[in-house]
C-alpha positions, 0 to 999 in steps of 0.5 A: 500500500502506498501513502503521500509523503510530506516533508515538512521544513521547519525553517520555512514556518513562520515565527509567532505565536501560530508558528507551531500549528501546521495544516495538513491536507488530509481530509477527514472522509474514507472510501471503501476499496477492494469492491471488484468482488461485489461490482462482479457479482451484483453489477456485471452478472446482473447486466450480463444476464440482462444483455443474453435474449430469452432461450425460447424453444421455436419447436412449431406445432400444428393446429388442426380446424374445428367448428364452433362445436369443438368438431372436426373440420375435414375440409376448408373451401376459399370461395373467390369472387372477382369483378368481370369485364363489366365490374360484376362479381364472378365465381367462375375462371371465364370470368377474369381472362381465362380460356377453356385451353389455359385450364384444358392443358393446365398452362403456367397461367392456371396452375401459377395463380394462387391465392395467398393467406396471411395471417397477423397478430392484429387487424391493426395495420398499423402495429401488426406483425406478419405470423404466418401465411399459406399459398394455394394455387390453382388446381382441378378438383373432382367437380371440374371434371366430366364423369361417366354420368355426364353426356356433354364432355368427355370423362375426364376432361376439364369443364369449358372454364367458365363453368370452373369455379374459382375455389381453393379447397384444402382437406384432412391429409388423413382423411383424403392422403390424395387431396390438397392439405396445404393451408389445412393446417395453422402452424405457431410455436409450442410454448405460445400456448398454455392448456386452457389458453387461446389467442386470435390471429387475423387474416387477409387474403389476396389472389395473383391472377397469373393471366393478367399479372395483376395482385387482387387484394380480397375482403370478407362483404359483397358490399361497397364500402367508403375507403375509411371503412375498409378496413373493417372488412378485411379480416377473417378472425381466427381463434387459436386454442390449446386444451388437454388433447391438443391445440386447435384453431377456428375460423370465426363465423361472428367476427366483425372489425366494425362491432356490428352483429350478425353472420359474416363471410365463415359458414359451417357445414357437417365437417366443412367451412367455406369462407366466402372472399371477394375483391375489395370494392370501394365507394 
């Protein structure tokens, strides 16, 4: 340990009666040493801790679909209508520039048009957070097809494509192996979710047209609404919910982004919901 050293030279004091007092620079207050045991441990673990993210166990579960009544759902149709060459909604392939051969010979412009499902953590545009999404091109179905039973086409081939309905179907992999499951399932982390827990995310749909290049953004009412009012009517609300068997989700058939009552565009069936999407119309 160190100390100052003070040499005192007794021929410079002066001489009278203050001459044997001497003023020494010490002052009268003490400080604590040797702290670098007590600043490791209280200080720097602390704030090493604090600095290291959260271990967060990103293990994705998938959520199977039930109806309102806690029954399973084997099948999920997305019901599309567009505005035709005279501003008219449309169900149907004709209807928005595709030809019988673009379905026939299933051209790049057919099985490249999709329809794209995004889901986020709010229907506020403004905070939300994109959560997951799915992507469903189009695709035959069984209904597109002449069968044995119809005497106006050959079995087998695809229907003119104004009689093809513009749906995206997804099933049950389990219960149809041979059919489309992508967007049959909601994907989220494991531990988002404790048993008896539940949480909504809010989805928004839009189809690429392959024919004509154009992305048509899609909302959940047939009818015109003013643009500041639009954004009530661009959400599907799905509720995602862990119970002792499983984690599941809804589609929610009485949600509405303005508070208002009554049905909207999730209709249930025995087994099947079909969401009825159309392309945003604004007054």
């Amino acid at each position: 340990m160190f100390a100052n050293k003070f040499k005192i030279n007794l021929s410079t004091i002066a001489s009278g009666v203050t001459a044997t007092t001497i003023t020494f620079p010490i002052g009268m207050d003490f400080q604590t040493v040797d702290n670098a045991e007590l600043i490791d441990r209280v200080f720097v673990a602390n704030e090493v801790e604090n600095s290291i993210n959260p271990i967060l166990d990103y293990d994705k579960v998938r959520f199977l679909p039930l109806n309102m009544s806690d029954e399973h759902v084997d099948k999920i149709t997305y019901d599309i209508k567009l505005f035709d060459d005279n501003g008219q909604y449309t169900n149907f392939y004709g209807g928005v520039g595709f030809d019988d051969d673009d379905i026939k010979f299933r051209k790049n412009s057919f099985t490249y048009s999709f329809l794209n499902l995004s889901f986020y953590d709010t229907d506020n545009p403004l905070t939300q957070k994109l959560i997951t999404y799915a992507t469903l091109f189009s695709k035959l179905n069984s209904g597109d097809l002449y069968d044995l039973s119809q005497t106006n086409g050959v079995p087998g081939q695809s229907k003119p494509a104004n009689q093809i309905p513009i749906n995206f179907i997804t099933e049950n992999p389990i219960v149809n192996p041979r059919g489309f499951n992508e967007g049959y399932h909601i994907y989220d982390y494991k531990d988002g979710l404790k048993i008896g827990e539940e949480k909504f995310l809010y989805m928004r749909a839009s189809f690429k047209n392959s024919k004509t290049g154009k992305s048509v953004n899609l909302m959940v009412n047939n009818t015109a609404k003013p643009i500041n009012e639009l954004i009530h009517e661009l959400y599907t609300r799905v509720r995602l919910f862990r119970t002792s068997t499983g984690y599941y989700y809804e589609l929610d058939n009485t949600y509405h982004g303005d508070n208002s009552i009554g049905s909207n565009n999730v209709n249930y069936a025995t087994n099947t919901v079909v969401v009825n999407l159309y392309q945003i119309k604004a007054t």
